[in-house]
Every structure is written in structure tokens, then in C-alpha cells.
N, C-alpha and C positions, 0 to 999 in steps of 0.2 A: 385555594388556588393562587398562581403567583398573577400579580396586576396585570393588564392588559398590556402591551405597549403597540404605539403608534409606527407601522413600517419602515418610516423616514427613519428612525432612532435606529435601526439593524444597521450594527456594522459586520458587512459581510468579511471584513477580511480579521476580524479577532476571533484567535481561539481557534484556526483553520482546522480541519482533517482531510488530510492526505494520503492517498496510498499510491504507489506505483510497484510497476512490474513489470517485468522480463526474461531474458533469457540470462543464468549465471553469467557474470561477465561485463555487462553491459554498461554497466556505471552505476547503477542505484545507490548501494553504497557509499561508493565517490563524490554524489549527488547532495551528500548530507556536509559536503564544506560551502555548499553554496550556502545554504540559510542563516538566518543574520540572529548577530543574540548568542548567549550562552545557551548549546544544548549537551543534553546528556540522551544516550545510545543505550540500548538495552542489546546486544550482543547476544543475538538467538543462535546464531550460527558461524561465530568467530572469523569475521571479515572482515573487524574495525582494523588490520592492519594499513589498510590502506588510507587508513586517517590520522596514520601517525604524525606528529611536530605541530597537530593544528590546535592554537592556542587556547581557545574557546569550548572544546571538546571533552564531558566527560564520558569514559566509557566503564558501562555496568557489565563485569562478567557472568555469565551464565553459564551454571554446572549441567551440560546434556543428558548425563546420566541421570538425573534427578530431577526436571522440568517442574512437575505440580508443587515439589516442595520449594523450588526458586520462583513459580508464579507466586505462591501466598506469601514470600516473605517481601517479594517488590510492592504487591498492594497495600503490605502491611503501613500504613502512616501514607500511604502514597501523596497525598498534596504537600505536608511534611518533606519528603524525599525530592518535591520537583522546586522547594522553595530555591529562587534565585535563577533558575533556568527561565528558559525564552520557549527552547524546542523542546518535545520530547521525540526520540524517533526508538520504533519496536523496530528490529534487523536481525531475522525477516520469521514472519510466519510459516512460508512453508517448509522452514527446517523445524520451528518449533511442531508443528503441526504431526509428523513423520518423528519426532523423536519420543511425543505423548502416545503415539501409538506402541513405539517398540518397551517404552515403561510400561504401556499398561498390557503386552504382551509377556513381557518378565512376571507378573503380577498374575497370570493368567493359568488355569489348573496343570496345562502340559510347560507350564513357562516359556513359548515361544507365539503360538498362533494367539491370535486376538477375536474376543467372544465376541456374541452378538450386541449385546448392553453398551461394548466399548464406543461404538457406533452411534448410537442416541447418546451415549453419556458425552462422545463430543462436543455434539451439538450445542447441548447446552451447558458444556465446562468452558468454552470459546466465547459463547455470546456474553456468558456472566462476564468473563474474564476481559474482552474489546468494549462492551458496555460502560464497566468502572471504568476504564480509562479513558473511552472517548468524554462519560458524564461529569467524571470526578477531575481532570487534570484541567489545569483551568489553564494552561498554554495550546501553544501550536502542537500538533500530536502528528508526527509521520509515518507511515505504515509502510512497509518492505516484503514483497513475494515475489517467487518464481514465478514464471510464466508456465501454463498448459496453452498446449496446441492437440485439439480434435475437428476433423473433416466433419460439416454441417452437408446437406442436402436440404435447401429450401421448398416452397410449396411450389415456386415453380419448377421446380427438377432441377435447379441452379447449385454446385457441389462447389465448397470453399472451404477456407481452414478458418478455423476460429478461435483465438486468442481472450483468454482469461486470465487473474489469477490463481497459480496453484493452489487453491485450498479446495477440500471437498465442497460440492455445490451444496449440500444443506447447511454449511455456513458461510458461505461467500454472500448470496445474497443478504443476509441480514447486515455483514458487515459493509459491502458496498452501498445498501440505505443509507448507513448512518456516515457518510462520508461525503465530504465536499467537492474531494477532485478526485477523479479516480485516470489515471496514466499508462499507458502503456512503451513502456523505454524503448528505444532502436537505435541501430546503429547501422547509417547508412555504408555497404561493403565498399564506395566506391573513395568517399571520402571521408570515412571513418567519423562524421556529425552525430553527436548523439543528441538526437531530439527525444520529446516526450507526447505522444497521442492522448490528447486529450477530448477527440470530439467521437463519441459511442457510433458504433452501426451494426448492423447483423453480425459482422465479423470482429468486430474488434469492441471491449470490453471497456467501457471510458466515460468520464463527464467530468462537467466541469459549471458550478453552479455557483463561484464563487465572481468571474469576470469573461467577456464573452471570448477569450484566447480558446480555437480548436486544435493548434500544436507550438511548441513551442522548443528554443534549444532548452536542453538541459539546465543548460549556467541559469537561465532566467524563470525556471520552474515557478519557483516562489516570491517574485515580482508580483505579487498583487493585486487587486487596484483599480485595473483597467476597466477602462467603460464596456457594460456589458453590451452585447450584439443580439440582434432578435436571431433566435435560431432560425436554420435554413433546413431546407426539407432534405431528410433525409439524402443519402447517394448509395446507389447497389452496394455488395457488399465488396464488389471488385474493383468499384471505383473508387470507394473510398478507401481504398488499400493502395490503390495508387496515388493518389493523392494525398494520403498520410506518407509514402515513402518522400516525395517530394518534397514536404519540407523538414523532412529530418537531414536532407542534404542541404541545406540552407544553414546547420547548425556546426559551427567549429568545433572542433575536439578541444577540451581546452590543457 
């Protein structure tokens, strides 16, 4: 076993993991010139255009057509491949996600519908696969997904919509364990601020275990650091829906 260490010695802000998500559009993407340092992009779903002329940025292209055989050649040497980098950022899972399926649909007896194996064999071709990199990259690692929206009914009879990221639920949960902050993007309609949710409730999919920030704008995402806050008790799931849109109007477009 590895030595014990004393919890004063935890630096909570080395080596972060991040994911956010939202509705295509939103900024996520856009959200990766904020971060300081040399990083490189792993291009799940070709939307590094919008990071074009920025100095610091390299971008890894991704064959769609061929996903498993572009995952095993990225992990091949993988600490190798991030020598020199600060970030790493995956963009985004739920394209990756949806495009392992229609390969392993091609792959399939009629070459279109997807068997029942495809389903288990997800679960754990994803977990290997976010595992290595959360365990093996020895930087900052950002993670990229679309937003799902489904109507909950709570035990009080209380009916709300509730916000996660798009990936199927038998891997979401493992990979939200293993992650530090987990965000949900918005864009206020009135003046267009895009903040990031960061503080979890019935409705909305979030945490943040790295400093005690419950939202923040966008630009200062990855501002780290801050004195953490004793959490506060929970808010319904409508409150805190209101009071996440509140301060995402707080946040400039930049």
C-alpha cells in the first residue's frame, strides 16, 4: 500500500477533474480558452472550431467512424502523449457515447440494430476507458456532455424537470464519483450570462468538492482555490432552480 498521508498535505486544487454540461450551444466548448497552461482537446465531436487562433491549444482529431480503434490508440503511451500539457479536456462524451453505439450496430448480425451485450459491454468499455484517464493523466482532465432533460415526480407528489448529463445512467454515476466538480452550463435568455451550476439538488445534477463556489460565470470556472464554505441545507427542487437562474444573470457573455 501507498504511505499514509496527513490531510493538511491534500492539495485540493492539483490534478482537478471536471465535467460540465448542457444544452449544445451553450459555451462548453468555448469554456476550454478559459483554462491556464498548455492544453490539448480530444475532439469527440468536431466543435474545436470554435477555438480557432488560440495559442496554447492543441487539438487531437477523432475518426467517428471508428471510435474503439481511436480510443486504444489515444491511451496507447497516454502519459507519453500529455508530456508538456497543463489540461487535458475529452469534447464531449455524449457524442462519443452515441457514435460507440452505431459502430457496434454496423458490427451487429442484421448491421444496424444494437444486441443486448452492446449494453453491458458499455458499461464497462466507458468505465475502463474514464478510469485510465482520470487515474493515469497526471494533469487537469475536463470532461464535455450534453445535457438530458426528464420530468421527476417526487414523494411528495412535487413534478419538476431534472437535469443531468447525457450519458446513459449505468455510466454516469460512476463517472460523476470519480470527479471533482461536476457543472451544469446556462445561458441566462435575458442577458445572455453564461454561468455554471455548481451546487447539486433533486433537480439539477452538480457538486463541487474542490472550494465552496455554488455557481459561478463561466470565465472563472477554473479559478480555484477559494475558501471552502460549510454546505447549507438543501433548497426544493424549484428553488433551487431559481436561484441557480439568478446567478447565471450575474455572469457577462464574454
Amino acid at each position: 500500500m501507498q504511505p499514509i498521508k496527513h490531510a493538511s498535505s491534500i492539495n485540493r486544487t492539483a490534478n482537478w477533474r471536471v465535467l460540465i454540461y448542457g444544452k449544445p450551444g451553450v459555451g462548453k466548448t468555448s469554456a476550454i480558452r478559459n483554462l491556464r497552461g498548455k492544453t490539448l482537446v480530444l475532439d469527440l465531436d468536431d466543435s474545436s472550431k470554435v477555438l480557432a487562433g488560440l495559442p496554447d491549444i492543441d487539438v487531437q482529431p477523432f475518426n467517428r467512424q471508428h471510435p474503439s480503434d481511436e480510443w486504444k490508440d489515444f491511451l496507447t503511451g497516454l502519459r507519453a502523449r500529455l508530456e508538456g500539457y497543463d489540461n487535458l479536456v475529452i469534447d464531449n462524451v455524449s457524442a462519443f457515447e452515441k457514435d460507440w453505439f452505431i459502430e457496434q450496430g454496423r458490427n451487429s448480425k442484421n448491421g444496424i440494430r444494437n444486441e443486448l451485450q452492446d449494453y453491458s459491454g458499455w458499461t464497462n468499455y466507458f468505465a475502463r476507458i474514464m478510469t485510465t484517464i482520470f487515474m493515469d493523466a497526471p494533469i487537469n482532465v475536463l470532461v464535455t456532455a450534453w445535457e438530458n432533460t426528464r420530468d421527476v415526480t417526487a414523494e411528495s407528489g412535487q413534478s419538476f424537470s431534472q437535469y443531468a448529463p447525457a450519458i446513459r445512467d449505468s455510466v454516469r454515476d460512476g463517472l460523476l464519483g470519480l470527479t471533482d466538480v461536476v457543472g451544469r452550463v446556462m445561458v441566462n435568455p435575458k442577458t445572455g450570462g453564461r454561468g455554471v451550476i455548481l451546487d447539486g439538488s433533486d433537480a439539477i445534477f452538480a457538486k463541487n468538492r474542490i472550494d465552496g463556489r455554488k455557481s459561478t460565470a463561466i470565465e472563472k470556472l477554473f479559478e480555484f482555490g477559494g475558501e471552502v464554505s460549510e454546505p447549507s441545507d438543501r433548497e426544493s427542487p424549484v428553488r433551487s432552480v431559481g436561484h441557480d437562474e439568478a446567478a447565471v444573470s450575474k455572469s457577462k457573455q464574454s
